[in-house]
C-alpha positions as a printed NumPy array, in Angstrom:
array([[  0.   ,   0.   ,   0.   ],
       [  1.115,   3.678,  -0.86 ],
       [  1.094,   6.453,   1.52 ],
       [ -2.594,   7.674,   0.357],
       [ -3.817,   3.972,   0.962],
       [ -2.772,   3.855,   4.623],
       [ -4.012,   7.433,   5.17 ],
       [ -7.398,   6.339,   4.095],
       [ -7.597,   3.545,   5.959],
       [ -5.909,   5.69 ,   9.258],
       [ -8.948,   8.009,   8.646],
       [-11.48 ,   5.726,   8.558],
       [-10.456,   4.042,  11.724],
       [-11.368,   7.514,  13.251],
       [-14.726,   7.879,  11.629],
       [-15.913,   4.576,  12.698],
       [-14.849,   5.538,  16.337],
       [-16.113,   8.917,  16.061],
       [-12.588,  10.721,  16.742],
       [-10.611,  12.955,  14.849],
       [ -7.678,  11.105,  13.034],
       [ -4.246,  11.679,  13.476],
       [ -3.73 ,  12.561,   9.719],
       [ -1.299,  15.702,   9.467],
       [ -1.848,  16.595,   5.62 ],
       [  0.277,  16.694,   2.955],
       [  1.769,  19.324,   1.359],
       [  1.822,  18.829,  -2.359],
       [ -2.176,  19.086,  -4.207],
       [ -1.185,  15.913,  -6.199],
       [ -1.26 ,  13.637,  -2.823],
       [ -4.558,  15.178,  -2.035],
       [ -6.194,  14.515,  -5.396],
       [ -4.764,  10.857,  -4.771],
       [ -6.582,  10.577,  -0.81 ],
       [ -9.314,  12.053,  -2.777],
       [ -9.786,   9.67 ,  -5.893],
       [ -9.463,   6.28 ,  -3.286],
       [-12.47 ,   8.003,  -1.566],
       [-14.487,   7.915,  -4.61 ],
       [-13.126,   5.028,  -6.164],
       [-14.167,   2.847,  -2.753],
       [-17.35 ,   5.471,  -2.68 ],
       [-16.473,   6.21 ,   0.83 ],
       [-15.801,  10.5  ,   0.125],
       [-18.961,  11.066,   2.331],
       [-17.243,   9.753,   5.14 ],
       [-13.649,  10.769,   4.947],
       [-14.554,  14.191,   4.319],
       [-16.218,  14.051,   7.395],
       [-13.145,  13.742,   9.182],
       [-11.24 ,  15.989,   6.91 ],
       [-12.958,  19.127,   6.683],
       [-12.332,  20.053,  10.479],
       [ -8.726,  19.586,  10.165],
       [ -6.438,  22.812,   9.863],
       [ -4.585,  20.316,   7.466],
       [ -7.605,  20.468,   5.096],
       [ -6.457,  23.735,   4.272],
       [ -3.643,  22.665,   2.394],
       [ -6.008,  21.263,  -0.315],
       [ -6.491,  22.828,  -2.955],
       [ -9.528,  25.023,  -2.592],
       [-11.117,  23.475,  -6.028],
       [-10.76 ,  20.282,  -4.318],
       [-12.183,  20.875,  -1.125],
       [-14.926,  22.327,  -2.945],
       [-15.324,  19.285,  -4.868],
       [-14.998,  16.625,  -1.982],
       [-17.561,  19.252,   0.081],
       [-20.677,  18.898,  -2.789],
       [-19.472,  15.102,  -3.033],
       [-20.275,  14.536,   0.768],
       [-23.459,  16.819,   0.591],
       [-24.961,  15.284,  -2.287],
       [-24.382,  12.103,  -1.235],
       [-25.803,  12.144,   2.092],
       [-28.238,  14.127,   1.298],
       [-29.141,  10.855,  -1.15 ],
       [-29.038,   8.845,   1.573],
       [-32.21 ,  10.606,   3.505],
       [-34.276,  10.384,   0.441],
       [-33.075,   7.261,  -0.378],
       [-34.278,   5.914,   2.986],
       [-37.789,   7.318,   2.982],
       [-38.579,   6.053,  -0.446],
       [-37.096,   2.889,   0.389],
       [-39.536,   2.713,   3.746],
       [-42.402,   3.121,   1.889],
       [-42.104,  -0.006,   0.231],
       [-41.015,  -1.81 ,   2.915],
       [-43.844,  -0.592,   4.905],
       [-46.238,  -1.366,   2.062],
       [-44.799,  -5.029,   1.677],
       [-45.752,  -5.562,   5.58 ],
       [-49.582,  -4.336,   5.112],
       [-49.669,  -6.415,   2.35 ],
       [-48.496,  -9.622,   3.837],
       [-45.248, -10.325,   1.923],
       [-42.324, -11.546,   3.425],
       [-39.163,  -9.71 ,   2.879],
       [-35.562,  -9.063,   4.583],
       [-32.992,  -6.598,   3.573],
       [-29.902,  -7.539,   2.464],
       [-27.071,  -5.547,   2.863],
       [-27.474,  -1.576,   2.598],
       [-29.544,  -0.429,   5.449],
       [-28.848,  -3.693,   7.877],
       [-25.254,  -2.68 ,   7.242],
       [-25.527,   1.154,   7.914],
       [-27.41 ,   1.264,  11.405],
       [-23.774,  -0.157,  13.001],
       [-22.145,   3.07 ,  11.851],
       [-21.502,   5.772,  14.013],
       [-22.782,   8.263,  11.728],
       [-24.96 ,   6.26 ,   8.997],
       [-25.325,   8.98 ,   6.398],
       [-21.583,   9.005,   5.734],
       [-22.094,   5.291,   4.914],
       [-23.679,   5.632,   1.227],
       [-25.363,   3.419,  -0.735],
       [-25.733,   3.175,  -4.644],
       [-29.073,   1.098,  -4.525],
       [-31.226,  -1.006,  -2.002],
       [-32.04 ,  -4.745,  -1.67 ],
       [-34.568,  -7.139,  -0.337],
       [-35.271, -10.778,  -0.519],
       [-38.665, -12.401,  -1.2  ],
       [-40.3  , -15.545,  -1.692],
       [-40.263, -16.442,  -5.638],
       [-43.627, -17.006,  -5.37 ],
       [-44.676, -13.74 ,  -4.573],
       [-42.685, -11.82 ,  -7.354],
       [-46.167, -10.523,  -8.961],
       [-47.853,  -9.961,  -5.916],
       [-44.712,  -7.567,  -4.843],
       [-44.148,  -6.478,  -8.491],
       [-48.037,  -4.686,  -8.695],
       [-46.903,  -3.004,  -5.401],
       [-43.87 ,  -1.447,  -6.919],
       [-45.573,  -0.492,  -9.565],
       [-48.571,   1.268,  -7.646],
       [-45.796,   2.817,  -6.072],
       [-44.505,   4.418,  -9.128],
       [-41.791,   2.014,  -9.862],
       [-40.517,   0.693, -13.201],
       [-38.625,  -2.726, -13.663],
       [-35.503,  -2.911, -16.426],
       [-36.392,  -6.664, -16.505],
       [-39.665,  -8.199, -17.843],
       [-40.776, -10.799, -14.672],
       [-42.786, -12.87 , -17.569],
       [-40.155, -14.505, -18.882],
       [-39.633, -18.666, -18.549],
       [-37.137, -19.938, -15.573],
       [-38.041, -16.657, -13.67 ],
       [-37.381, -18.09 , -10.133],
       [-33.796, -18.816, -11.411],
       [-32.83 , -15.465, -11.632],
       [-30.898, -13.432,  -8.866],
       [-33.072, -10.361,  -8.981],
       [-35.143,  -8.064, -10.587],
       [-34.256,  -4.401, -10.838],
       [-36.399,  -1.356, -10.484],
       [-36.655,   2.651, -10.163],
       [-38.567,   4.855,  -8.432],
       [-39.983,   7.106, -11.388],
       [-38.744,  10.103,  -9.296],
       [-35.34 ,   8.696,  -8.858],
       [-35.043,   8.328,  -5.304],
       [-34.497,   4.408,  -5.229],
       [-33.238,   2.031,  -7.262],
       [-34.291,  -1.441,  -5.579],
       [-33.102,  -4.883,  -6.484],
       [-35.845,  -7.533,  -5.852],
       [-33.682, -10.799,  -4.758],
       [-35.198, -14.106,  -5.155],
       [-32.345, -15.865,  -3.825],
       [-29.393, -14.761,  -1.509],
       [-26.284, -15.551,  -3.605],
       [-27.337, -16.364,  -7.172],
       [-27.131, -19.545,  -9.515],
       [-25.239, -18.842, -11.949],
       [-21.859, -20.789, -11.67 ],
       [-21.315, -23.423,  -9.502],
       [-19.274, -21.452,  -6.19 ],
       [-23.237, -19.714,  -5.928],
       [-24.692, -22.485,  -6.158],
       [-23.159, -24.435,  -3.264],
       [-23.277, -20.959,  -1.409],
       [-26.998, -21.166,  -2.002],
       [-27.474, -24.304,   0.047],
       [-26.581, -21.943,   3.094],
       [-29.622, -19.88 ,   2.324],
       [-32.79 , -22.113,   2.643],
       [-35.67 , -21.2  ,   4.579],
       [-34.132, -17.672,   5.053],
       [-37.111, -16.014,   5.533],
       [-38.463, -17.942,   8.078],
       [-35.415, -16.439,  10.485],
       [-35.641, -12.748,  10.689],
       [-36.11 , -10.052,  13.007],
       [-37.137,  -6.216,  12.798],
       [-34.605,  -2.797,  13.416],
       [-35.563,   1.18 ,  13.977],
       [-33.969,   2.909,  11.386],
       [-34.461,   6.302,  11.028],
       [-38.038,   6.238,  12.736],
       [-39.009,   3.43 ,  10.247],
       [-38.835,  -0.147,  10.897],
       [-37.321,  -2.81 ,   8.916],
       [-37.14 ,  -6.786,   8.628],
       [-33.076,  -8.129,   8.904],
       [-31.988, -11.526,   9.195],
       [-30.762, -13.09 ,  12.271],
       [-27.712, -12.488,  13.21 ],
       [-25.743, -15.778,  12.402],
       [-27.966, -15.688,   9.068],
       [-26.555, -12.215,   8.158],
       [-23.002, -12.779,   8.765],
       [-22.991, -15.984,   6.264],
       [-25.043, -13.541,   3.767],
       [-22.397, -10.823,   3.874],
       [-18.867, -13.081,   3.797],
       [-20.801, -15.139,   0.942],
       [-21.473, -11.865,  -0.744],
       [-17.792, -10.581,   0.023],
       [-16.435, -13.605,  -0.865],
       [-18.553, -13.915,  -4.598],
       [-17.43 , -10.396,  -5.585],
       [-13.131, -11.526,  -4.675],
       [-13.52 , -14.174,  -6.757],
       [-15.294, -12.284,  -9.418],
       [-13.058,  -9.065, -10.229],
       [-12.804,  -7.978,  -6.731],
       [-14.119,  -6.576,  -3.642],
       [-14.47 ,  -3.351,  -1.745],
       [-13.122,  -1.886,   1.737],
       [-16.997,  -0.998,   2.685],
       [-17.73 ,  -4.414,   2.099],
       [-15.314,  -5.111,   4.409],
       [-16.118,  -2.915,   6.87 ],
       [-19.602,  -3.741,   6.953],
       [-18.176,  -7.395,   7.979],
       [-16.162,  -6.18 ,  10.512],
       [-18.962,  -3.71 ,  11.996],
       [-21.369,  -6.25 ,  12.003],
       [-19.225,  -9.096,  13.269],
       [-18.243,  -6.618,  16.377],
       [-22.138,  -5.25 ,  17.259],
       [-23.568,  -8.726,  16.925],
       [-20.774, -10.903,  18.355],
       [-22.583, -11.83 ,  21.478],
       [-25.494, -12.998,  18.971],
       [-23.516, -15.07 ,  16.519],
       [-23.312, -19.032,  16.453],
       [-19.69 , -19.26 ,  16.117],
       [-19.62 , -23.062,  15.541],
       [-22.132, -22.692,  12.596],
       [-20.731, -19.792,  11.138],
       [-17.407, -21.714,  11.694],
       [-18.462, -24.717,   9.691],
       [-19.655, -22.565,   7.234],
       [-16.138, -20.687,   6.719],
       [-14.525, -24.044,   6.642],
       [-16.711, -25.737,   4.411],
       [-15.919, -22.891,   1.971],
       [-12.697, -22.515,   2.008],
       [-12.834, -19.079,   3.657],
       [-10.684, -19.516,   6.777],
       [ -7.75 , -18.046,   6.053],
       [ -9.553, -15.452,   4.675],
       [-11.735, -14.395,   7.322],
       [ -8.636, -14.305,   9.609],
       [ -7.18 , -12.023,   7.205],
       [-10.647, -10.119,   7.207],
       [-10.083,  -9.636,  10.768],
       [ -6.25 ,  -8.797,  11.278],
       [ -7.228,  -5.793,   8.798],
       [ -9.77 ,  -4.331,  11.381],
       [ -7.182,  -5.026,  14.592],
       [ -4.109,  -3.945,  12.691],
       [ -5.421,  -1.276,   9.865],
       [ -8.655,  -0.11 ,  11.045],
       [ -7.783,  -0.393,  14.96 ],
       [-11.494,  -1.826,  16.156],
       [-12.002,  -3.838,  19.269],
       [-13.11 ,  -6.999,  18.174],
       [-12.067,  -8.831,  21.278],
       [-14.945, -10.962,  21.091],
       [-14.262, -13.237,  18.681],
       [-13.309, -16.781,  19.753],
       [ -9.839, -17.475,  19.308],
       [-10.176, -20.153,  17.031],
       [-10.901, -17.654,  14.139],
       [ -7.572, -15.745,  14.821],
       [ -4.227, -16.218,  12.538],
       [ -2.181, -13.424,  12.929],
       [  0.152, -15.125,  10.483],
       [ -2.276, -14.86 ,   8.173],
       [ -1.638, -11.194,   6.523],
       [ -4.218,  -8.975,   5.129],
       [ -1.49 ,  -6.437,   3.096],
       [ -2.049,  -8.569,  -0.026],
       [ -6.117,  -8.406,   0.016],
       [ -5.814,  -4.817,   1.457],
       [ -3.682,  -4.253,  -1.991],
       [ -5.959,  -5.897,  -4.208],
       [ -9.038,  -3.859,  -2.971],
       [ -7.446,  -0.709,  -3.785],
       [ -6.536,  -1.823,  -6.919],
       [-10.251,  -2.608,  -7.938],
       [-12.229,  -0.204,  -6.276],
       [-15.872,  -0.824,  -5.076],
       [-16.673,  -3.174,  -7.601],
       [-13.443,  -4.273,  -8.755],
       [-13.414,  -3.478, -12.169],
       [-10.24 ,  -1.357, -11.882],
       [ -8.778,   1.567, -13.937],
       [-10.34 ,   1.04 , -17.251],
       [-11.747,  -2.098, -16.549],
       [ -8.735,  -4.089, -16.783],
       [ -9.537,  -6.448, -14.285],
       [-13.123,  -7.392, -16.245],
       [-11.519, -10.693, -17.125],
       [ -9.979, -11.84 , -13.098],
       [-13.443, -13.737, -12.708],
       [-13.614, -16.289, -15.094],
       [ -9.913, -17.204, -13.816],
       [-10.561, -16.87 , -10.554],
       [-13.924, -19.545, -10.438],
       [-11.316, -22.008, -11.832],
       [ -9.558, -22.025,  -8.064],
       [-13.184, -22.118,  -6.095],
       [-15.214, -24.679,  -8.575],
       [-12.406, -26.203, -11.076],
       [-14.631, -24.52 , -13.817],
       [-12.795, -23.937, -16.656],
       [-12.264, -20.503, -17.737],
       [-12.423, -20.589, -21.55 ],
       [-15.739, -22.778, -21.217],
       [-16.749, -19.835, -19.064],
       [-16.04 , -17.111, -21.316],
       [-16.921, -18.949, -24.348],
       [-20.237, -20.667, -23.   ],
       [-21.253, -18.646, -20.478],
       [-24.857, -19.12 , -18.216],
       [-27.88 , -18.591, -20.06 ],
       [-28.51 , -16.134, -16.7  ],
       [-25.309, -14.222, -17.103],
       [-25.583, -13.821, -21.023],
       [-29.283, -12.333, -20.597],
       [-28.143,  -9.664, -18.32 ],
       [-25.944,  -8.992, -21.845],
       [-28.915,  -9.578, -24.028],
       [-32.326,  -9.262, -22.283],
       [-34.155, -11.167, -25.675],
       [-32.506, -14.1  , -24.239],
       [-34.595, -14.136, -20.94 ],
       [-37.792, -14.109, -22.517],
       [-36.467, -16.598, -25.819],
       [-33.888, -18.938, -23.68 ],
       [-33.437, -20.856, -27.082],
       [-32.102, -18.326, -28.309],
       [-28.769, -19.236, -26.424],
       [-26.788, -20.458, -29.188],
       [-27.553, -17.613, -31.565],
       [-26.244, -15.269, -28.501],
       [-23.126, -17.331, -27.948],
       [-22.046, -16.979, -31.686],
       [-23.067, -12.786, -30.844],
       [-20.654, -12.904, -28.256],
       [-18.149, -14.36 , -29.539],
       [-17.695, -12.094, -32.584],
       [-18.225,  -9.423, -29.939],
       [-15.053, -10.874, -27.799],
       [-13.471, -11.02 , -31.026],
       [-13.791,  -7.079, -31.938],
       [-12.861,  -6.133, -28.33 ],
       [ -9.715,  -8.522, -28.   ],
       [ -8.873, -10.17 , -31.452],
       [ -8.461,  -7.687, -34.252],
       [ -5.835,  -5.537, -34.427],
       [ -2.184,  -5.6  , -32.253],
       [ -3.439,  -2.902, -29.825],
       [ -6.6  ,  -5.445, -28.501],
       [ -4.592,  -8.148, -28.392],
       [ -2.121,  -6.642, -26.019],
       [ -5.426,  -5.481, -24.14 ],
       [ -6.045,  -9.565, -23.575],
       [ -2.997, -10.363, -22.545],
       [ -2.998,  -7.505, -20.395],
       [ -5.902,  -8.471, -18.593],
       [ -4.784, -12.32 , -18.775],
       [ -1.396, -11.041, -17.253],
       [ -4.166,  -9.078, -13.94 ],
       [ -6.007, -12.295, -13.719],
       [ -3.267, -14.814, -13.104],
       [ -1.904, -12.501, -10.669],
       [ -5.011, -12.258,  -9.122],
       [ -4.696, -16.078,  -8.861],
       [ -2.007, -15.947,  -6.308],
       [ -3.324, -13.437,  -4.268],
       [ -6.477, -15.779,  -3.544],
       [ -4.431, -19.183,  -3.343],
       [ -2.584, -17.72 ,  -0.521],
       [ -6.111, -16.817,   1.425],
       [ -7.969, -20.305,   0.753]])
């Protein structure tokens, strides 16, 4: 990690312990644009500007900047209020309707933060049962949502989610009808962790509204399986991580450790949750004294998943998206799935979020193979310049490779 890296994380630790951070500045505007571009890249400016802004040492930004990172933070939280309210309503409407829900990540995540509006959110989820998709898709729509997906399309319940927006643009809301996804075979063995979800919830006060969240052991295997789908696609997030950490520190007392220990092992995810958790002792500097000591391994060293976050950003795409292609390599080391087979055949479910026709004509699949392939074949195959773009990405991926080895 660079200088800018540690600094984030140094001023993050204060945020999430509501005190100022011992962060002294920096003196040329080129190290601030860099603190400043990790902060949006891991969509976390909301928060470190938070801490920042106070600081005499703010004031050796450049005034452009600090304008900048000030509307960032504004708009964004600001987001987050409306965000909330819209997203209440259809919770609440759900309940007086009778159908089941939970939310997954985004607001279940946020009420462990000291202050939750600094902790932004691009979208909101919730899990249902499949068969209530219609019943739950006329309420959206009586509440002036629209869905980017058709719902009448054949295989429906195999799907991860539907999307939809708020017509005034205050929510966009992902409709899960599973917990992980189907779509390659790590999700699918994930998936076995997830039956009879809704049957084991409970309800939080957020923001004067409440909300349905799963139980505490049940949410913990949800998040690592979710922060442990996007590593091995192109990559993973800090927040993501922090989220884990948060929640693994407020609901410690609450947690089954032997079944969310058989869980990690029966994964492969030992090594790195340990890592997970050496980053919030040693980086992030929380208290998560807690946790039985059968999870710790302070041998095992977060630096190389710390590094590999940064690299990808939030999502993990990277600069460019050079890093589009670390997925289908990485599956290979969780499943033994080939890559080429999945890059040349892909899902029928991943190739119709490329080509929605395919969702509603699923025999279509061969036609949209062939598509893709002459579509690989303009991006990577014609010309010198896309060909070193492949092996470029190739050369990402197999690095990639050993930085998840070492945490299986």
């Amino acid at each position: 990690m660079n200088t800018q890296q540690r600094d984030f994380l140094k001023i993050i630790s204060a945020a999430l312990i509501n005190q100022p951070p011992d962060f002294q500045g920096y003196q040329l505007p080129e190290d601030w644009k860099r603190l400043h571009k990790i902060s949006s890249e891991q969509k976390l400016s909301p928060m470190i500007y938070g801490q920042l802004y106070r600081l005499p040492a703010f004031q050796k930004a450049p005034a452009s900047l600090q304008q900048k990172w000030m509307s960032e933070a504004v708009a964004a939280a600001g987001k987050q209020v409306i965000q909330t309210e819209s997203f209440a309503r259809v919770c609440d409407e759900l309940t007086r309707r009778g159908i089941r829900y939970v939310v997954l990540k985004g607001i279940s995540c946020r009420v462990w933060y000291a202050h939750p509006e600094l902790r932004p959110s691009g979208d909101e989820d919730i899990l249902i049962d499949p068969e209530n998709l219609k019943v739950c898709h006329e309420v959206l729509q009586e509440l002036h949502f629209t869905n980017e997906e058709s719902i009448n399309v054949p295989d429906i319940e195999e799907e991860q989610e539907i999307t939809y927006l708020a017509q005034d643009g205050s929510l966009y809301l992902e409709v899960h009808l599973n917990a992980i996804g189907k779509e390659n075979a790590m999700q699918k063995q994930l998936k076995e962790q997830f039956t009879n979800l809704l049957d084991k919830t409970e309800q939080i006060t957020f923001e004067g509204h409440d909300f349905y969240v799963l139980e505490p052991t049940g949410q913990m295997i949800q998040l690592m399986s979710h922060f442990y789908k996007h590593l091995y696609g192109s990559g993973v997030g800090v927040r993501q991580m922090i989220d884990l950490l948060l929640g693994i520190q407020k609901l410690s007392d609450r947690i089954d450790w032997d079944k969310f220990g058989q869980f990690l092992k029966e994964h492969h995810m030992q090594k790195l949750f340990a890592a997970i958790l050496n980053a919030g002792t040693d980086y992030l500097h929380l208290e998560l004294e807690n946790i039985p000591g059968t999870f710790i391994r302070k041998k095992v060293r977060p630096e190389a998943l710390l590094d590999d976050m940064f690299a990808g950003g939030i999502y993990g795409f990277g600069e460019n998206n050079d890093r589009k292609l670390s997925g289908f390599t990485a599956v290979e080391i969780d499943s033994g799935e080939n890559k080429w087979k999945r890059i040349l055949f892909p899902s029928r479910i991943r190739l119709g979020d490329r080509y929605p026709k395919l969702r509603e004509k699923p025999y279509l699949y061969p036609y949209f193979v062939v598509k893709r392939w002459f579509e690989l074949f303009l991006e990577y195959g014609s010309g010198k310049e896309k060909r070193e773009l492949l092996k470029k990405r190739m050369s990402i991926a197999e690095k990639r490779k050993q930085v998840l080895n070492y945490y299986r």
